[in-house]
N, CA, C and O atoms as a Tinker XYZ file with bonds, in Angstrom:
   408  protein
     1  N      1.509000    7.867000   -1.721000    73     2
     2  CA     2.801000    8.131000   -2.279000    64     1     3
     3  C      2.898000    9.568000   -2.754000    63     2     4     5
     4  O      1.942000   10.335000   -2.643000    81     3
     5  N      4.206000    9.975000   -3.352000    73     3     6
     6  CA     4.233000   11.449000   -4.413000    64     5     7
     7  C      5.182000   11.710000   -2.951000    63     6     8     9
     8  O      5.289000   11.240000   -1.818000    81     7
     9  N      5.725000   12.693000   -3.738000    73     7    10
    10  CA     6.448000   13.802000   -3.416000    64     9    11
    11  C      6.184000   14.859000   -1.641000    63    10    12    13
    12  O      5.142000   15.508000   -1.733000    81    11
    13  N      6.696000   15.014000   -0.639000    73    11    14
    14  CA     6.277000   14.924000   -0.024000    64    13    15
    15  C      5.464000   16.616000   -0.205000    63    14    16    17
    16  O      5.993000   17.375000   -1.017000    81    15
    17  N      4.317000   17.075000    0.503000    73    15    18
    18  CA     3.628000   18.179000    0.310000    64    17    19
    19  C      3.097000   18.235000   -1.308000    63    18    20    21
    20  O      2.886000   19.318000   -1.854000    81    19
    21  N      2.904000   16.898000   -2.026000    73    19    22
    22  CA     2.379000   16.652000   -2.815000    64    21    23
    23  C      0.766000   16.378000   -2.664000    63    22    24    25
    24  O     -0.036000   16.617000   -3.566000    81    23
    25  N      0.448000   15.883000   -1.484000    73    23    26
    26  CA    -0.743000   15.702000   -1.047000    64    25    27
    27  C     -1.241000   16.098000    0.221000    63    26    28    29
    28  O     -1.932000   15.334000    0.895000    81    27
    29  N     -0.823000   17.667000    0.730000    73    27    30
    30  CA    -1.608000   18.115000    1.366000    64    29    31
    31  C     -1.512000   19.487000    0.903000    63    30    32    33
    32  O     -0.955000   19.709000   -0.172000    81    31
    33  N     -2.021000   20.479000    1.634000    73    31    34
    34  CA    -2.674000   21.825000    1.461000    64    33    35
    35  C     -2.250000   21.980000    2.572000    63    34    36    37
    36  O     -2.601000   21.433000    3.617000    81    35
    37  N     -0.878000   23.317000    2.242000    73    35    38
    38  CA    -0.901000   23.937000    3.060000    64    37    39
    39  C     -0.854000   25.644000    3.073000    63    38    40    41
    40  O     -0.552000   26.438000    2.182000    81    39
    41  N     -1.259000   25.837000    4.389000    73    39    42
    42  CA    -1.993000   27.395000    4.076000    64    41    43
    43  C     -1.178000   28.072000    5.375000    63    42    44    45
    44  O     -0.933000   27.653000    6.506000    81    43
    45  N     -0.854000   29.411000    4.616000    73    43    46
    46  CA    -0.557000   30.731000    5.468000    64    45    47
    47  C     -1.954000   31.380000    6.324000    63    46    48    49
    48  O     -2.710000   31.985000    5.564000    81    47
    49  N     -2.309000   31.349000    7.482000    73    47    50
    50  CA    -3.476000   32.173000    7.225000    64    49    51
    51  C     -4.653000   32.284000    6.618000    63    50    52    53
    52  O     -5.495000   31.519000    7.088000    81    51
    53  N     -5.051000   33.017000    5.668000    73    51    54
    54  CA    -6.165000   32.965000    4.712000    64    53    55
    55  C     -5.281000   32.194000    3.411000    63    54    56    57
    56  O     -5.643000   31.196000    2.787000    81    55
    57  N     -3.931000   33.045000    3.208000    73    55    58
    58  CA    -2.902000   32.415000    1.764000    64    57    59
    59  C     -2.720000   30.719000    1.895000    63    58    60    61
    60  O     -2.225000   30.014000    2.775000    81    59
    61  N     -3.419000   30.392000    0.478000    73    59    62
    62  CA    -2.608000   29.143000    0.114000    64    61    63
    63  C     -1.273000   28.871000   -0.558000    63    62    64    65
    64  O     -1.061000   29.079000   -1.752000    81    63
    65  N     -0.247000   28.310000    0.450000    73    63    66
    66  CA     0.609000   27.943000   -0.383000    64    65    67
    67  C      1.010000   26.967000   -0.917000    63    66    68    69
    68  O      2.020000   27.206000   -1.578000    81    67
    69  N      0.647000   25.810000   -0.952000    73    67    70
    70  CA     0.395000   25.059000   -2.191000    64    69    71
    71  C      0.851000   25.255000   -3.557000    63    70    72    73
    72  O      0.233000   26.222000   -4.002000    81    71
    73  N      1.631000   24.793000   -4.411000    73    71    74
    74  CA     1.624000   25.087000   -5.774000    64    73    75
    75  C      0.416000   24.702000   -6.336000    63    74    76    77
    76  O     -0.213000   23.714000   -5.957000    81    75
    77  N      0.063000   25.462000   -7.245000    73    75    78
    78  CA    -1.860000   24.774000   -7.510000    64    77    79
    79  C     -2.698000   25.416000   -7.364000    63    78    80    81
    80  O     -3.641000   25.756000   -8.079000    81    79
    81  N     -2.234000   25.749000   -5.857000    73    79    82
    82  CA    -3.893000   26.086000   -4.954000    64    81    83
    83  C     -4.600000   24.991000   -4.943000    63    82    84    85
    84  O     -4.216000   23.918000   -5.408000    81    83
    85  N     -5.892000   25.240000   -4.303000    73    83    86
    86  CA    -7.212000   23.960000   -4.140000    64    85    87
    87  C     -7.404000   23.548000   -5.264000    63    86    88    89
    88  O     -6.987000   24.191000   -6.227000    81    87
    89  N     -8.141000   22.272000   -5.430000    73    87    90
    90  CA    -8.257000   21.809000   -6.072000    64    89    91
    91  C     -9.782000   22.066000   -6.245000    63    90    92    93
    92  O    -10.148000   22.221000   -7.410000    81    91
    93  N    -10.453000   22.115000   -5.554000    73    91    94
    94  CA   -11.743000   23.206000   -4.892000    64    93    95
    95  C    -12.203000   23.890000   -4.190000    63    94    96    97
    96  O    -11.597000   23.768000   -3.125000    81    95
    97  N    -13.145000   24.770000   -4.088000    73    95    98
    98  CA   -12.793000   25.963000   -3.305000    64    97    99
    99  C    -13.247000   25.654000   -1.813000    63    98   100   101
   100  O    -13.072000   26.320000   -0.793000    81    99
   101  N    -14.037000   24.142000   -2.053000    73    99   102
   102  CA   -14.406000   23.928000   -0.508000    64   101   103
   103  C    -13.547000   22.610000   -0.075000    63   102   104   105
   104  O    -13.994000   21.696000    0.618000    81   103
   105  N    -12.252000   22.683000   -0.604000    73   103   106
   106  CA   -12.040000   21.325000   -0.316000    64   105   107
   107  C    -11.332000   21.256000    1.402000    63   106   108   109
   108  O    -11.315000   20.252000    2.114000    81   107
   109  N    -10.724000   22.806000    1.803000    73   107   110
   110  CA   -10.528000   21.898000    3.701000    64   109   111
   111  C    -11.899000   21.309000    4.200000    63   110   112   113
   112  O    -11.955000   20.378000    5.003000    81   111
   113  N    -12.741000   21.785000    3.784000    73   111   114
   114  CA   -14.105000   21.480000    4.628000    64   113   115
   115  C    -14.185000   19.747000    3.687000    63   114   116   117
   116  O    -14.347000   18.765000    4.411000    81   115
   117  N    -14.086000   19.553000    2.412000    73   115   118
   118  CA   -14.386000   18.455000    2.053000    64   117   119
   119  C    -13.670000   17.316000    2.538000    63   118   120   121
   120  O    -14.144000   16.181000    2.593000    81   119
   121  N    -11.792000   17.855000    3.109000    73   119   122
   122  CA   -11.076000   16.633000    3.791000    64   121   123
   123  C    -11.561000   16.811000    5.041000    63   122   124   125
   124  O    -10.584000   16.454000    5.701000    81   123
   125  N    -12.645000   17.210000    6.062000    73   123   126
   126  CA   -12.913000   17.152000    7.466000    64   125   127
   127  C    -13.567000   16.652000    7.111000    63   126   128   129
   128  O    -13.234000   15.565000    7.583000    81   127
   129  N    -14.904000   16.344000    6.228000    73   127   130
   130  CA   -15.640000   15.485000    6.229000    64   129   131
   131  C    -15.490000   14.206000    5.613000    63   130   132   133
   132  O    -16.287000   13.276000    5.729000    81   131
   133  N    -14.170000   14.201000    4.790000    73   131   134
   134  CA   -13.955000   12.662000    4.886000    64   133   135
   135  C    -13.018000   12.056000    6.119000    63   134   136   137
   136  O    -13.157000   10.976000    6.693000    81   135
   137  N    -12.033000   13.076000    6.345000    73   135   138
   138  CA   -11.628000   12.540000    7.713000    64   137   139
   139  C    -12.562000   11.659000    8.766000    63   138   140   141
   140  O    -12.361000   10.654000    9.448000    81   139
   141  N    -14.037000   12.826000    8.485000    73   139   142
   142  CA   -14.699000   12.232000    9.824000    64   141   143
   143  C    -15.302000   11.042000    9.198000    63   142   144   145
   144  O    -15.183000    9.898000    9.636000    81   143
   145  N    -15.926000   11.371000    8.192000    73   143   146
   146  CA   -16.644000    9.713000    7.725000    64   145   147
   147  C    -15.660000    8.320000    7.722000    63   146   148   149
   148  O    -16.066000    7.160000    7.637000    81   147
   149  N    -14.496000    8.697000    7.818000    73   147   150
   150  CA   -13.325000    7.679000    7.727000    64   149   151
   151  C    -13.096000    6.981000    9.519000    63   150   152   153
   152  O    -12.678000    5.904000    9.943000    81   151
   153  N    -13.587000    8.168000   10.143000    73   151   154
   154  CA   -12.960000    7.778000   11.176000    64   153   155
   155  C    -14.370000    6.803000   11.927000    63   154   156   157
   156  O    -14.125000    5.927000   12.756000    81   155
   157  N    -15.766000    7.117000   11.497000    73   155   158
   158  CA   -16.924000    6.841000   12.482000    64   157   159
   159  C    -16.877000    5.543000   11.556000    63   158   160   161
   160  O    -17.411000    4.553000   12.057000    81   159
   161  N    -16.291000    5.380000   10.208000    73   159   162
   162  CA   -16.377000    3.755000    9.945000    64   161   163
   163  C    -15.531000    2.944000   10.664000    63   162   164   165
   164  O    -15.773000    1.737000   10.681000    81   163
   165  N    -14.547000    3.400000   11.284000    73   163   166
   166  CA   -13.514000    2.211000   11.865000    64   165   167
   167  C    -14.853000    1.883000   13.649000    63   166   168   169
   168  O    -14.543000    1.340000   14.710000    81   167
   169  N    -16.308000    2.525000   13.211000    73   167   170
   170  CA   -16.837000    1.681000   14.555000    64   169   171
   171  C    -16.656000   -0.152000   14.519000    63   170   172   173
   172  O    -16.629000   -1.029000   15.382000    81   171
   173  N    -16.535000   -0.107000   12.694000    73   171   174
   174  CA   -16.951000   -1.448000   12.401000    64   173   175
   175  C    -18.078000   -2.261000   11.874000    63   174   176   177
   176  O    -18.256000   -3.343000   11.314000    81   175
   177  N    -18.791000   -1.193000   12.332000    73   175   178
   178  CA   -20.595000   -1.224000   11.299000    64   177   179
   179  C    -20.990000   -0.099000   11.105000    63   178   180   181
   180  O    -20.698000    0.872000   11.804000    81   179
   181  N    -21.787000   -0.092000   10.017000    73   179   182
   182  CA   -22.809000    1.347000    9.628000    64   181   183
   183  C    -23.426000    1.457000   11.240000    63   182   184   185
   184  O    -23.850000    0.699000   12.112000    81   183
   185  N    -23.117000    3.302000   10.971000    73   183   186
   186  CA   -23.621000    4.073000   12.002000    64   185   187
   187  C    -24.949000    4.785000   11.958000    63   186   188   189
   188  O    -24.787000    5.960000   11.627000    81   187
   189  N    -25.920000    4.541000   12.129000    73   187   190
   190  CA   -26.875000    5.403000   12.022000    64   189   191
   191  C    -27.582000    6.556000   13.057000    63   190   192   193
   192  O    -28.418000    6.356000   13.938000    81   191
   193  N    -26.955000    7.822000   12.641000    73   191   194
   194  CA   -27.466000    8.829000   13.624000    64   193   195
   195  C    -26.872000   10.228000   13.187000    63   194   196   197
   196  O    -26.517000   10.434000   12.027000    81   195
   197  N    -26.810000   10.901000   13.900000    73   195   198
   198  CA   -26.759000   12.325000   13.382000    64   197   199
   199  C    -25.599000   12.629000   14.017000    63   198   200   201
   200  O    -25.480000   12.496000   15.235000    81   199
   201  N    -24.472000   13.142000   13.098000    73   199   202
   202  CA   -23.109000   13.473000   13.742000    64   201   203
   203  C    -23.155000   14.992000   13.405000    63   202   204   205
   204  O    -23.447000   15.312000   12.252000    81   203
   205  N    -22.917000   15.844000   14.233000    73   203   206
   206  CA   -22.145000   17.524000   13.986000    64   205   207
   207  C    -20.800000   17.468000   14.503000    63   206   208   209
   208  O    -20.724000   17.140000   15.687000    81   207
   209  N    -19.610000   17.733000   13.835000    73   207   210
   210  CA   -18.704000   18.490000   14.590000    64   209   211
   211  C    -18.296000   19.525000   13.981000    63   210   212   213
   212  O    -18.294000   19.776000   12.776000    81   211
   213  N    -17.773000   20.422000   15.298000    73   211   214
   214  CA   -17.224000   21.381000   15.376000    64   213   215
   215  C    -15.866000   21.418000   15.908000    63   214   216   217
   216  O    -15.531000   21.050000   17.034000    81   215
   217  N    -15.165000   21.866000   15.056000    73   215   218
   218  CA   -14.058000   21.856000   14.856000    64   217   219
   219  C    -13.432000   20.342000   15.637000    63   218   220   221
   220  O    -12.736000   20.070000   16.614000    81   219
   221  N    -13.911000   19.845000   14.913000    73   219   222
   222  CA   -13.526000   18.291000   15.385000    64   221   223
   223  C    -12.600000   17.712000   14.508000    63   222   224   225
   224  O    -12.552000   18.083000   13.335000    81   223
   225  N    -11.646000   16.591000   15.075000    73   223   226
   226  CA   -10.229000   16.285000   14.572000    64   225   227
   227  C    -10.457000   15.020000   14.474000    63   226   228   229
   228  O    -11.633000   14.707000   14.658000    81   227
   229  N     -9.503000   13.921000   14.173000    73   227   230
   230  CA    -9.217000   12.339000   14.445000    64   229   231
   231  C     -9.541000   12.237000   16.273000    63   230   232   233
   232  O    -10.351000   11.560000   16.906000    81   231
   233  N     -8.674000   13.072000   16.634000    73   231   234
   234  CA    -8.617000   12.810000   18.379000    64   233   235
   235  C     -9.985000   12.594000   18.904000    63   234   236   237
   236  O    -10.374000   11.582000   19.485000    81   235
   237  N    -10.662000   13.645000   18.637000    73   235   238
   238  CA   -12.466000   13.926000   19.133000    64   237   239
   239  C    -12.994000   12.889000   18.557000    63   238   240   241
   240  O    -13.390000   12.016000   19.329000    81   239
   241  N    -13.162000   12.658000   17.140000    73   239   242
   242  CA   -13.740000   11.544000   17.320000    64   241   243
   243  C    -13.638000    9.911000   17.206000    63   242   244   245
   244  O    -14.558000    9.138000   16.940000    81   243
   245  N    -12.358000    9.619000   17.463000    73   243   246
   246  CA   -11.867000    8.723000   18.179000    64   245   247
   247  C    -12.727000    8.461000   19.997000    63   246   248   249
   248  O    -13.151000    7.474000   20.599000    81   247
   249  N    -12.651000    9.688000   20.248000    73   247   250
   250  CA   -13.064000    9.705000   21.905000    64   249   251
   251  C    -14.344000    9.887000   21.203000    63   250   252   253
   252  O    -14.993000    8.842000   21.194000    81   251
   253  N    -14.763000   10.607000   20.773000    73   251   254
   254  CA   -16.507000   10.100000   20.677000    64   253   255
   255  C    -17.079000    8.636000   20.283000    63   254   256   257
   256  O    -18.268000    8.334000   20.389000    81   255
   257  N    -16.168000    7.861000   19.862000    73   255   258
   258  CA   -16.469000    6.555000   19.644000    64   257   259
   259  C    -16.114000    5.582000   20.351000    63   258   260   261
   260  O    -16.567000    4.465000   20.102000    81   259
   261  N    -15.048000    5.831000   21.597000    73   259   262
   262  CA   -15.131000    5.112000   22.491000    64   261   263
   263  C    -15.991000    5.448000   23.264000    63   262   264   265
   264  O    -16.749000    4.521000   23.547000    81   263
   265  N    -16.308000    6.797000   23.949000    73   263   266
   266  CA   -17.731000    7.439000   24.710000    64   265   267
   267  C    -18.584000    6.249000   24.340000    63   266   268   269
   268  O    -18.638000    5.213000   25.004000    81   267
   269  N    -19.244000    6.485000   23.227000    73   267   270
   270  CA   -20.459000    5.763000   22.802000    64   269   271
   271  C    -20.374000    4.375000   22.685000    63   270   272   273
   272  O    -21.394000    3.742000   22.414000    81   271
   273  N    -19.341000    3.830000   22.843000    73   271   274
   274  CA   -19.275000    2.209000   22.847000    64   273   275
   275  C    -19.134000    1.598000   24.789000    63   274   276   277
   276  O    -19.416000    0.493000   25.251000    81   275
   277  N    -18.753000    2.487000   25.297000    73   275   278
   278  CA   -18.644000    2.376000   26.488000    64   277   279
   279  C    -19.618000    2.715000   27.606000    63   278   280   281
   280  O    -19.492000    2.402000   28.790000    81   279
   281  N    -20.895000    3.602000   26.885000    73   279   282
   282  CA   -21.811000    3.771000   27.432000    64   281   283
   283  C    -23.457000    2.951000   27.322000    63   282   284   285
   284  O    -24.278000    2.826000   26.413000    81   283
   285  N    -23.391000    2.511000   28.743000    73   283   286
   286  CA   -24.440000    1.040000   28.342000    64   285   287
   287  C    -25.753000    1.580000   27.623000    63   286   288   289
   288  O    -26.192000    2.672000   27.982000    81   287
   289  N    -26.443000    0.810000   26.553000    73   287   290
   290  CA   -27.653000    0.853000   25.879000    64   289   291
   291  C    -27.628000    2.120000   25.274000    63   290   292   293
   292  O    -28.678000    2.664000   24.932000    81   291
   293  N    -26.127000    2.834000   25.050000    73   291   294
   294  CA   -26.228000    3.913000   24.023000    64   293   295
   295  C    -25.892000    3.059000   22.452000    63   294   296   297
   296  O    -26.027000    3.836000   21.508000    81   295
   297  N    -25.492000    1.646000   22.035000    73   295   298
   298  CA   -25.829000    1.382000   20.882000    64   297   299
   299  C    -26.288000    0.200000   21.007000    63   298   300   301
   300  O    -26.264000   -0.500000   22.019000    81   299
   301  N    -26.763000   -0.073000   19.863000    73   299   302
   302  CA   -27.936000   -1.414000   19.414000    64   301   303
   303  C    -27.113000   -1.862000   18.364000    63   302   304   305
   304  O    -26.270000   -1.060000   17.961000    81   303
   305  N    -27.189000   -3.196000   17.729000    73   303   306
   306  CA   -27.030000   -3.840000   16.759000    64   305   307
   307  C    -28.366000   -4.111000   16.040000    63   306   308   309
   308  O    -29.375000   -4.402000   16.683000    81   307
   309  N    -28.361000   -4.032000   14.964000    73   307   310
   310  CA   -29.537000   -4.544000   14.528000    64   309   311
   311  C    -29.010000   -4.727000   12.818000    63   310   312   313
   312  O    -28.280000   -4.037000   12.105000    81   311
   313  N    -29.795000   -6.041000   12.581000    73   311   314
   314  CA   -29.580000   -6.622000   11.731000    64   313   315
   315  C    -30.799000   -6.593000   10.358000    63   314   316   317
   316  O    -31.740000   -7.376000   10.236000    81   315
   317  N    -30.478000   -5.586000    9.537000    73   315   318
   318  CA   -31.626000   -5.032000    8.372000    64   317   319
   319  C    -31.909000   -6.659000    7.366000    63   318   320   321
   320  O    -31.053000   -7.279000    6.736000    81   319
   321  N    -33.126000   -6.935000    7.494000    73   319   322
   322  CA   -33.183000   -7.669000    6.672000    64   321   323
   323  C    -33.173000   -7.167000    4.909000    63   322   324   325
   324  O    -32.610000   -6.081000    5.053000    81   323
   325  N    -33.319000   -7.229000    4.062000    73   323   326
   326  CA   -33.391000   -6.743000    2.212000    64   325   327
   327  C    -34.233000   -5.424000    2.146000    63   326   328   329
   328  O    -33.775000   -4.368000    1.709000    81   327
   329  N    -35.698000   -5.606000    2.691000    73   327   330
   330  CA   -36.584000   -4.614000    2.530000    64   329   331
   331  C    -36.002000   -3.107000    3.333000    63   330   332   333
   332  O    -35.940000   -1.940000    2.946000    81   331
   333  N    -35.665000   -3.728000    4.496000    73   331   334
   334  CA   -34.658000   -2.454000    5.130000    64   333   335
   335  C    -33.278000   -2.149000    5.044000    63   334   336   337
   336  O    -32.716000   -1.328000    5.769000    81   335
   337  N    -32.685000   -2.880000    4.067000    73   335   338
   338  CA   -31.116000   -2.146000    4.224000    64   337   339
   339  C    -31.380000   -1.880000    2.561000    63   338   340   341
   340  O    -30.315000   -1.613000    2.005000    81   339
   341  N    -32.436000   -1.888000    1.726000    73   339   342
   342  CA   -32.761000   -0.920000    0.659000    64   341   343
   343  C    -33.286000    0.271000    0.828000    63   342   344   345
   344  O    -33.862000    0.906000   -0.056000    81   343
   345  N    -33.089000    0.681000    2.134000    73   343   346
   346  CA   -33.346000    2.113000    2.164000    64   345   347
   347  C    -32.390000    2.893000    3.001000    63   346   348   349
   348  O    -32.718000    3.981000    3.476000    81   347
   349  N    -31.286000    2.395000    3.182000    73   347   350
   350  CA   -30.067000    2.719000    3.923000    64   349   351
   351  C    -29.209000    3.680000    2.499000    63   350   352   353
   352  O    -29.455000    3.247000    1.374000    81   351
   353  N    -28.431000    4.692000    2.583000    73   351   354
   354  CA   -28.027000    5.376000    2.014000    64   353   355
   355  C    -26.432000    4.337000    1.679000    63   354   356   357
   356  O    -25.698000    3.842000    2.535000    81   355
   357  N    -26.273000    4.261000    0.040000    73   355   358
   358  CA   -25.735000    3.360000   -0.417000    64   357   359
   359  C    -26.179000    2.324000   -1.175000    63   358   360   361
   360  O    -25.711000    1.833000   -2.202000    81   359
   361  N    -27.634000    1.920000   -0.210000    73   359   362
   362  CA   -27.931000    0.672000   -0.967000    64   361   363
   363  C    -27.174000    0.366000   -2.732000    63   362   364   365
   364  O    -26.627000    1.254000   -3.386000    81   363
   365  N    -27.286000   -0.591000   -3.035000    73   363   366
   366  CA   -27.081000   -0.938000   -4.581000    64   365   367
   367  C    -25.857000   -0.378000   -5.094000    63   366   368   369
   368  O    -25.635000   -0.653000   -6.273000    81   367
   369  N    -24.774000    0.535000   -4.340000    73   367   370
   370  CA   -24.086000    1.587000   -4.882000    64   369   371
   371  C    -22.867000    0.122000   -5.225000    63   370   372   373
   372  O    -22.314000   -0.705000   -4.501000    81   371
   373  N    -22.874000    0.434000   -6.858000    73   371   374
   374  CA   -21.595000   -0.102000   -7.748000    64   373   375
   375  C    -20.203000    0.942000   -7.750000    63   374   376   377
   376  O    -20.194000    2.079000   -8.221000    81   375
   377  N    -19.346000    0.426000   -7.267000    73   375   378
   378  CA   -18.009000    1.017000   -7.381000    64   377   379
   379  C    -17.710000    1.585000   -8.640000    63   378   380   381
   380  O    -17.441000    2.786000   -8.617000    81   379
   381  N    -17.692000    0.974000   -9.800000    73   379   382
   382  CA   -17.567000    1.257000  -11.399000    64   381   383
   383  C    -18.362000    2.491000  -11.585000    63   382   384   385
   384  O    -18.015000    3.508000  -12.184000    81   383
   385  N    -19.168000    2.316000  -11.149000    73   383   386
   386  CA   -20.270000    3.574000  -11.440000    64   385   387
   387  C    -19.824000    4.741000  -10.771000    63   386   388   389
   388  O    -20.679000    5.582000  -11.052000    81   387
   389  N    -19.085000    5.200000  -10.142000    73   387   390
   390  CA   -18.979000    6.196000   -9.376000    64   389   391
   391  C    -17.086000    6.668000  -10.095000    63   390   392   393
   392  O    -16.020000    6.058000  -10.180000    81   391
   393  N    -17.425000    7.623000  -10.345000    73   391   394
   394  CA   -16.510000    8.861000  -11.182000    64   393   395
   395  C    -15.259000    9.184000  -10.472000    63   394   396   397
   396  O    -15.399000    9.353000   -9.261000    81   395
   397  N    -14.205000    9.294000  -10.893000    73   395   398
   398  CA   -13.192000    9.237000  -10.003000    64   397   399
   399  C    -12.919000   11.010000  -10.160000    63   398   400   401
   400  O    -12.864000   11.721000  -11.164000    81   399
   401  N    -12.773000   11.351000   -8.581000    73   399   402
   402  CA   -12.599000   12.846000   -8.359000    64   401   403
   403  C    -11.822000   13.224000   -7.902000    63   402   404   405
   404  O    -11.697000   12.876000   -6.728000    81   403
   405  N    -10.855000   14.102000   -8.428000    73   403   406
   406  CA    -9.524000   14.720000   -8.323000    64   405   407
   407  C     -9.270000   16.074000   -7.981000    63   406   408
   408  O     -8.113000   16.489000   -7.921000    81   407
């Protein structure tokens, strides 16, 4: 919701025009990386592997996730029993516990 250009950043060039400015000084780079973490969860299960992009959008990796679902014995399912999905990044993570960032 809000106001419209209430919730994005937009920029001249190097100039932000935004009323505000950032909210941090790395935050385009911080919405590409939630973009992308947003987008490699709609695989439907935790992904485990090493993602880089460059200058990568919704579009790219959308198509990188059909690529990889469409290509035979490029993924596995596997099912962590306790001892191994306590060492998966997250484990134990309580919602309450985690700080709300603005």
């Amino acid at each position: 919701g809000g106001a419209p250009g209430e919730n994005a950043v937009v920029f001249d060039g190097d100039r932000v025009l935004s009323p505000g400015g950032l909210r941090h000084r790395d935050e385009p780079v911080r919405h590409k990386m939630l973009d992308a973490l947003g987008d490699l969860a709609l695989a439907g299960a935790p992904l485990i592997g090493h993602y880089t992009g460059v200058r990568a959008g919704h579009s790219l990796t959308n198509t990188l996730l059909r690529q990889l679902f469409a290509t035979p014995d490029a993924v596995r399912m596997v099912v962590c029993d306790k001892s191994q999905a306590s060492r998966l990044p997250g484990y134990g993570l309580v919602w309450d516990e985690i700080p709300a960032v603005a």
